[in-house]
Wavefront OBJ file of the C-alpha trace (Angstrom):
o trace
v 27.514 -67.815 -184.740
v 25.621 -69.445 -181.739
v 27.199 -69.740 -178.300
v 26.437 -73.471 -176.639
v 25.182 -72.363 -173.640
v 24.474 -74.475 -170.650
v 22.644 -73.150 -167.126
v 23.213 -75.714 -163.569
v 21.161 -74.729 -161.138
v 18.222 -73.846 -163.394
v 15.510 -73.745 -161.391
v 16.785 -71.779 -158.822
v 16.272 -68.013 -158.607
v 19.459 -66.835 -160.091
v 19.084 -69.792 -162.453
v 16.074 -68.427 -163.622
v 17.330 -65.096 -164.152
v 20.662 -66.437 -165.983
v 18.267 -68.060 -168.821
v 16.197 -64.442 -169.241
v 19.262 -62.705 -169.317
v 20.948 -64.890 -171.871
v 17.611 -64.706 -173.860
v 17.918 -60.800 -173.521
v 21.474 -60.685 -175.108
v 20.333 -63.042 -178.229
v 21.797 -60.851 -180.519
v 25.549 -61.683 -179.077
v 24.566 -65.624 -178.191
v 22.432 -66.474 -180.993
v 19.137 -67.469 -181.102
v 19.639 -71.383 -179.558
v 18.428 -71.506 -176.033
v 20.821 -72.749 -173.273
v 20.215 -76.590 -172.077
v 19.104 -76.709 -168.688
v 20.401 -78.860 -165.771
v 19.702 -79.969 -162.358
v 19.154 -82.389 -159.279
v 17.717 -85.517 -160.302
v 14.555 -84.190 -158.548
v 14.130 -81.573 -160.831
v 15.140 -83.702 -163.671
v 12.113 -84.046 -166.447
v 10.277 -80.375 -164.994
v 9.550 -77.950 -167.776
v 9.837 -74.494 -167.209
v 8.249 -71.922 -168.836
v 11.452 -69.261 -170.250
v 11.667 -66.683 -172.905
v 12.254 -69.479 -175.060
v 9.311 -71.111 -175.012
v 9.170 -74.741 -172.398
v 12.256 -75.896 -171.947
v 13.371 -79.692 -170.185
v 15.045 -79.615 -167.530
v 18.212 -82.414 -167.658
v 19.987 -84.692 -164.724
v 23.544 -82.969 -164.126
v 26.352 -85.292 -164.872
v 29.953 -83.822 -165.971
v 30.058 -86.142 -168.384
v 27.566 -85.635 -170.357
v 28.108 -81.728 -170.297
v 31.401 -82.300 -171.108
v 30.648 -84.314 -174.029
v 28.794 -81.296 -175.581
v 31.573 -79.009 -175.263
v 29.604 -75.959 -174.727
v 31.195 -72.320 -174.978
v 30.042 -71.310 -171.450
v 28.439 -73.109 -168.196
v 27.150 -70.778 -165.530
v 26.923 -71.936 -162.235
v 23.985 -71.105 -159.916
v 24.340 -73.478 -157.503
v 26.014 -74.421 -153.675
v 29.948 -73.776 -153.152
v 30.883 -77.704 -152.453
v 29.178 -78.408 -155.672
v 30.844 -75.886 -157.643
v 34.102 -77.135 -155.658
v 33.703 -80.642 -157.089
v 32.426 -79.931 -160.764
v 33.943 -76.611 -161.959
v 37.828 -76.977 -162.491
v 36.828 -80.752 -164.412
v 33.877 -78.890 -166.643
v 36.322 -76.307 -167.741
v 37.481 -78.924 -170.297
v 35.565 -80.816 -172.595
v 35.912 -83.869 -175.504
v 36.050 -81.444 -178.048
v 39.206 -79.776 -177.119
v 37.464 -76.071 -177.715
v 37.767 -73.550 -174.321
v 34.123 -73.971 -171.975
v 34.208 -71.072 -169.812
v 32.799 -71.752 -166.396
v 31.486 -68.769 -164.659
v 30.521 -69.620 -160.926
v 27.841 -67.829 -158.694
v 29.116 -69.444 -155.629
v 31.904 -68.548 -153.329
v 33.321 -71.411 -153.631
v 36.573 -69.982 -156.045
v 36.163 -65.921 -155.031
v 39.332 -65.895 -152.886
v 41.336 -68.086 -154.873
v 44.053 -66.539 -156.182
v 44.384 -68.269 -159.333
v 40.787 -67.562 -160.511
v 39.618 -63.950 -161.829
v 36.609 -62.562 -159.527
v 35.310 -60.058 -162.242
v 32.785 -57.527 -162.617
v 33.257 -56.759 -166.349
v 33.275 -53.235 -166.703
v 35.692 -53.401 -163.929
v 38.321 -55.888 -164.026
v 37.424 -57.967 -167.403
v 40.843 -58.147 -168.524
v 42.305 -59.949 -165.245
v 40.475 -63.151 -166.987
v 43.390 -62.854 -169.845
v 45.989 -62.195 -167.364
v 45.338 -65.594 -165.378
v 44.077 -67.363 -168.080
v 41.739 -69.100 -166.592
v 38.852 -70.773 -167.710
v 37.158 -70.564 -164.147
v 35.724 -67.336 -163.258
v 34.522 -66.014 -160.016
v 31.041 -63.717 -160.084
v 31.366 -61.618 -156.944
v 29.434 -61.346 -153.656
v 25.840 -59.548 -154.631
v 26.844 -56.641 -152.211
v 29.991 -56.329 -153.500
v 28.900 -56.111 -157.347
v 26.272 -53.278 -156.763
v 28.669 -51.396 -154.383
v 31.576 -51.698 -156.726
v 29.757 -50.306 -159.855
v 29.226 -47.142 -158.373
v 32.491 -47.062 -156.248
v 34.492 -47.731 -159.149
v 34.266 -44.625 -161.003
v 35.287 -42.687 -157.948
v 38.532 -44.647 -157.134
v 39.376 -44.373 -160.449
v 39.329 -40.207 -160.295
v 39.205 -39.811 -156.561
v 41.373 -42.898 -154.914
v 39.136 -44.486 -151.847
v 41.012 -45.228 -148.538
v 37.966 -46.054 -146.386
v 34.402 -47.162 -146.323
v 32.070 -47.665 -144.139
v 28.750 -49.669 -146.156
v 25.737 -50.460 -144.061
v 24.048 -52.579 -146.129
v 19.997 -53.531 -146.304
v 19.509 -57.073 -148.268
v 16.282 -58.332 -149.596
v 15.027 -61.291 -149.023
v 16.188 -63.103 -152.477
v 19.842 -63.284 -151.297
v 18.425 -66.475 -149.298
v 17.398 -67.534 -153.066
v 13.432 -68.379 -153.700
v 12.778 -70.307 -150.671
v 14.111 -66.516 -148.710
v 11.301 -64.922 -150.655
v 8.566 -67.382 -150.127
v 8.927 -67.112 -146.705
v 8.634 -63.671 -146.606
v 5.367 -63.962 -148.721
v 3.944 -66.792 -146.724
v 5.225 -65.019 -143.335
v 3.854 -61.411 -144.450
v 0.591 -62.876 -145.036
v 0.353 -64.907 -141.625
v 0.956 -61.767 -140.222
v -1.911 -59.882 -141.923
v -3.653 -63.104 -140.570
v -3.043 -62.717 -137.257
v 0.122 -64.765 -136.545
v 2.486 -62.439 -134.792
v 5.762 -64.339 -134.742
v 5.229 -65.998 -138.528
v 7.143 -69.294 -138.884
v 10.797 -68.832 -139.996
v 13.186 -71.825 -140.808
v 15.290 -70.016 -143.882
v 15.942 -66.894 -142.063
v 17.191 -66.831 -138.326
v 14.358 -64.709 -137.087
v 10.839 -63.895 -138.828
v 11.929 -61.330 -141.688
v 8.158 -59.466 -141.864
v 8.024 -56.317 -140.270
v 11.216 -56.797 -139.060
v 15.094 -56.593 -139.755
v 18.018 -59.021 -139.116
v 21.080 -57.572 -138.342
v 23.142 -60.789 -138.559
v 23.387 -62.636 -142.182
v 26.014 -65.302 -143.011
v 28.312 -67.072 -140.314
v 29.992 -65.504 -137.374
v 33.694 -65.103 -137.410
v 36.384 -64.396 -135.189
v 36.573 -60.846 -135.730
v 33.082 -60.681 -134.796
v 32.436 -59.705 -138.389
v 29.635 -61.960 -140.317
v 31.013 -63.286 -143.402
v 28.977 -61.855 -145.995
v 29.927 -58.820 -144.026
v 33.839 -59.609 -144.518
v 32.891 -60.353 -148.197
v 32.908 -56.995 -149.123
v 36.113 -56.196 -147.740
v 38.082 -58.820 -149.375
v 36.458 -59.089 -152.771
v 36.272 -55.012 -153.424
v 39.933 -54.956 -152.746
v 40.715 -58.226 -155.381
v 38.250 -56.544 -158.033
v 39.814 -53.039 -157.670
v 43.369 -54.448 -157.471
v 44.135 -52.951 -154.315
v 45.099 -53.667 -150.506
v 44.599 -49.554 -149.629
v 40.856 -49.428 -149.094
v 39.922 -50.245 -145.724
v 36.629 -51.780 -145.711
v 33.860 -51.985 -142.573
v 30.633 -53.272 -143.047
v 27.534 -53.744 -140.969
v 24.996 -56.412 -143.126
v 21.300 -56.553 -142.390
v 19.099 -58.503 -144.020
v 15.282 -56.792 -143.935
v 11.972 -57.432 -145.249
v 12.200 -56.295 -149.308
v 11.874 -59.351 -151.640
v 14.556 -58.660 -154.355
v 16.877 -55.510 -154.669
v 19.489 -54.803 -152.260
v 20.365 -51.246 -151.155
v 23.715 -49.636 -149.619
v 24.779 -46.731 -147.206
v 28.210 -46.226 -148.256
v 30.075 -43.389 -146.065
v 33.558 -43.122 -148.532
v 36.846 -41.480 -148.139
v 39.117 -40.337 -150.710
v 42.728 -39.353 -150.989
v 42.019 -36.320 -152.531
v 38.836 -33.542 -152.304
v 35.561 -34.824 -153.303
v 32.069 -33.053 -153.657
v 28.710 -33.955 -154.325
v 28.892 -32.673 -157.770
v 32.345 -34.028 -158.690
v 31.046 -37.657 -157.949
v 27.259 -36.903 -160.113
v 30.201 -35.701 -162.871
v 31.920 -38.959 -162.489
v 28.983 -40.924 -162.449
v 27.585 -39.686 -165.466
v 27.690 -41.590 -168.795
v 29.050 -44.579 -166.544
v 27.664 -47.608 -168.462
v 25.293 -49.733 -165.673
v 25.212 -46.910 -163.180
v 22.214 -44.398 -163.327
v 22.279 -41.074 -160.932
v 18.894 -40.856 -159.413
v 19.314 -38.040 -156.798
v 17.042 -34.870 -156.171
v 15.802 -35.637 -152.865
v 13.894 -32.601 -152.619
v 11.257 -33.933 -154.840
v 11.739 -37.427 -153.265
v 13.804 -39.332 -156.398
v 16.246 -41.469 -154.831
v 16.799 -44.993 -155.255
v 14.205 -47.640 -153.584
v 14.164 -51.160 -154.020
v 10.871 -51.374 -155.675
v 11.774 -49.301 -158.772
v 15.298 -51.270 -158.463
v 13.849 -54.781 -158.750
v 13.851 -55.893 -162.580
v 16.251 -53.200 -163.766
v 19.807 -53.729 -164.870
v 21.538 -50.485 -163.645
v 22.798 -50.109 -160.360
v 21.298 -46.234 -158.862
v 22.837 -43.813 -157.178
v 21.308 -41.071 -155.038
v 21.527 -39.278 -151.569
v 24.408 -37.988 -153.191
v 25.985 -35.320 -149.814
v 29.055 -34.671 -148.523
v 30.406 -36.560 -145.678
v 30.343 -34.533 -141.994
v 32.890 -36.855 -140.433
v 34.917 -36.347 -143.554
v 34.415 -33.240 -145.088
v 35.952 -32.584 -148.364
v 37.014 -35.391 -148.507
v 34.605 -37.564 -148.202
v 30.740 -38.084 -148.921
v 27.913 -40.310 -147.948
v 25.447 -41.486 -150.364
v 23.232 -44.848 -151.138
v 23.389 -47.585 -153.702
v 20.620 -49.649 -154.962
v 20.566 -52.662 -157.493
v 18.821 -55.986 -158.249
v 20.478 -58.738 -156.362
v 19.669 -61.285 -158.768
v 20.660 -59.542 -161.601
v 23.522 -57.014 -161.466
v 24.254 -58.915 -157.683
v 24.252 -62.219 -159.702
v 22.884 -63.747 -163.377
v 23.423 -60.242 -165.139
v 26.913 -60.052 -164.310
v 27.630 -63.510 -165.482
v 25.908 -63.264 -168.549
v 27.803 -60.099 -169.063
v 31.216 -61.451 -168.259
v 30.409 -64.088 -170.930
v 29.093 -61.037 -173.289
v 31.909 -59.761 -172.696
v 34.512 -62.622 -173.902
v 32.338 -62.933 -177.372
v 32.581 -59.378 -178.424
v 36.142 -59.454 -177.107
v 37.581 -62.496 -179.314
l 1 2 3 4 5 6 7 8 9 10 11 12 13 14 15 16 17 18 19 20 21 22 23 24 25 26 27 28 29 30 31 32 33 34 35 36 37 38 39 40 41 42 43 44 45 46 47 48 49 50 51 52 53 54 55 56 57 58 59 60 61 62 63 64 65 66 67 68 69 70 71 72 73 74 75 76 77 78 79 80 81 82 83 84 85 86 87 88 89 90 91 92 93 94 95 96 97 98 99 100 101 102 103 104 105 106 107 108 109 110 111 112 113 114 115 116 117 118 119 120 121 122 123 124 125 126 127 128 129 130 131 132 133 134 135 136 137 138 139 140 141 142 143 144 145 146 147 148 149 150 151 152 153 154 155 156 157 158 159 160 161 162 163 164 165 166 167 168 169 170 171 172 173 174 175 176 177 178 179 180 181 182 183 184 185 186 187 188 189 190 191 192 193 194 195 196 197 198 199 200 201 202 203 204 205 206 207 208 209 210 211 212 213 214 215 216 217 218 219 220 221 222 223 224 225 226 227 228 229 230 231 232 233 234 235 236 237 238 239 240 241 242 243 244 245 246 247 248 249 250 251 252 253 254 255 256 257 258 259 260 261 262 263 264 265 266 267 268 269 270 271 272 273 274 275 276 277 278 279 280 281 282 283 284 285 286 287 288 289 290 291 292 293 294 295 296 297 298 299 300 301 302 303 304 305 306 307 308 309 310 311 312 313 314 315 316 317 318 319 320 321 322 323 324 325 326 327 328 329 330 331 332 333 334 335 336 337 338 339 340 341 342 343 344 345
């Protein structure tokens, strides 16, 4: 049987991304494609999908409500998933419309599940709620590799240094670095920059999200509160340092870790292995590690510079993540939470 699937926010990049991953996972949604809505700007566009054209449609809660769909995924700003997503979790048919939001708007909430699936699926039962939370991009790609190792290993602390293409700022973050790469090829030394806070080309920004008062960004204090809701835990201590630099779509991670008890290189390849979404890619001497470029497109988060810390030694390593920010960092962990409450009924 056919899920009624509905994407807001389609013509965004994660919106994009949300419609080929749905299409991907036909055999668990059924071969209907989602309906598409928008702004009222975007209203009447076609966009070419895996489905063939598809029309995009004026948002209005009513009229999504009306068609009772099975799921509504939310790629779009945190006040307008604060206004529309508690009412669209209900519909005229009476039926359950899951509402999984991208935003941040409902992450630290306690009410609401923030879920990577192959983590935490099952606190979506134990709040019932309708409303789910995807995570933080950093925080998704860290966690699927940290997981494993709290599970065996227990983390106290981590220290993540992260490096964040340019599609966390969505597509306008990646045109500009296209437009600003080429200027610069062109002649134009200081390219123009209004999404980022300083040209991104040939450069790095070690600032990304709001100041606060800890002198912390928020994305950087992101980590550090949603790893510890997804894990379950108030033990890990988290510091992070987030820079944002000049790679269009895959963000990559220097985690520093310690456990509770001894760790080694080997132990956490051991753990790793077999872990579904995680792939080991770590045999530096013949230069396989993980890279953005061979990242980008690909649904597993990799693993590599696998070593054992020198601050902590055994009990601790260093090592370096890398995953697709718009797909295990956003659409393909929604669709998969959604894949995930199908299989599961």
């Amino acid at each position: 049987m056919s899920s009624k699937i509905a994407v807001v926010g389609c013509t965004g990049a994660v919106g994009i991304e949300l419609v080929k991953c749905c299409h991907a996972r036909k055999s668990v949604f059924g071969d209907a494609p989602p309906d598409l809505y928008a702004s009222a700007r975007s209203a009447g566009k076609t966009l070419d999908t895996p489905y063939g054209p598809l029309t995009v449609v004026e948002f209005n809660v009513e009229t999504l409500k009306a068609k009772a769909y099975d799921f509504i995924f939310l790629a779009v700003s945190g006040g307008f998933s604060l206004e529309n997503a508690i009412p669209l979790t209900t519909n005229a048919s009476g039926t359950p419309t899951y509402v999984i939001d991208n935003s941040s708007a409902y992450r630290y909430h306690d009410e609401v599940p923030l879920v990577v699936p192959e983590i935490n699926f099952d606190s979506i039962a134990a709040l019932d709620s309708k409303l789910i939370a995807n995570p933080n991009c950093t925080t998704a790609i860290a966690a699927m590799a940290l997981y494993p190792i709290h599970q065996e290993f227990k983390l106290k602390k981590l220290i993540v240094s992260t490096y964040q293409a340019a599609s966390g700022a969505g597509e306008p973050g990646m045109q500009e670095l296209l437009e600003g790469c080429k200027a610069h090829v062109n002649g134009d030394a200081r390219p123009e920059n209004k999404i980022f806070s300083h040209p991104l080309p040939f450069n790095c920004i070690p600032m990304i999200d709001k100041l606060q008062e800890n002198g912390y960004t928020k994305e950087e204090m992101k980590v550090a509160w949603e790893m510890k809701k997804i894990f379950g835990t108030d033990d890990i201590k988290v510091s992070t340092t987030a820079v944002r630099i000049p790679t269009l779509r895959a963000h990559a991670e220097a985690i520093t870790l310690e456990t509770e008890k001894d760790i080694s290189p080997q132990a956490v390849v051991d753990c790793l292995k077999g872990k579904p979404g995680v792939v080991v890619e770590d045999d530096p001497a013949n230069n396989v590690f993980p890279l953005p470029l061979t990242c980008s497109g690909r649904d597993d988060v990799s693993v590599g510079r696998i070593r054992q810390s020198l601050i902590f030694d055994n009990k601790g390593i260093d090592l370096f993540v890398c995953g697709d920010q718009l797909l295990r960092g956003a659409a393909l962990n929604a669709v998969l939470i959604a894949e995930a409450i199908v299989t599961k009924k």
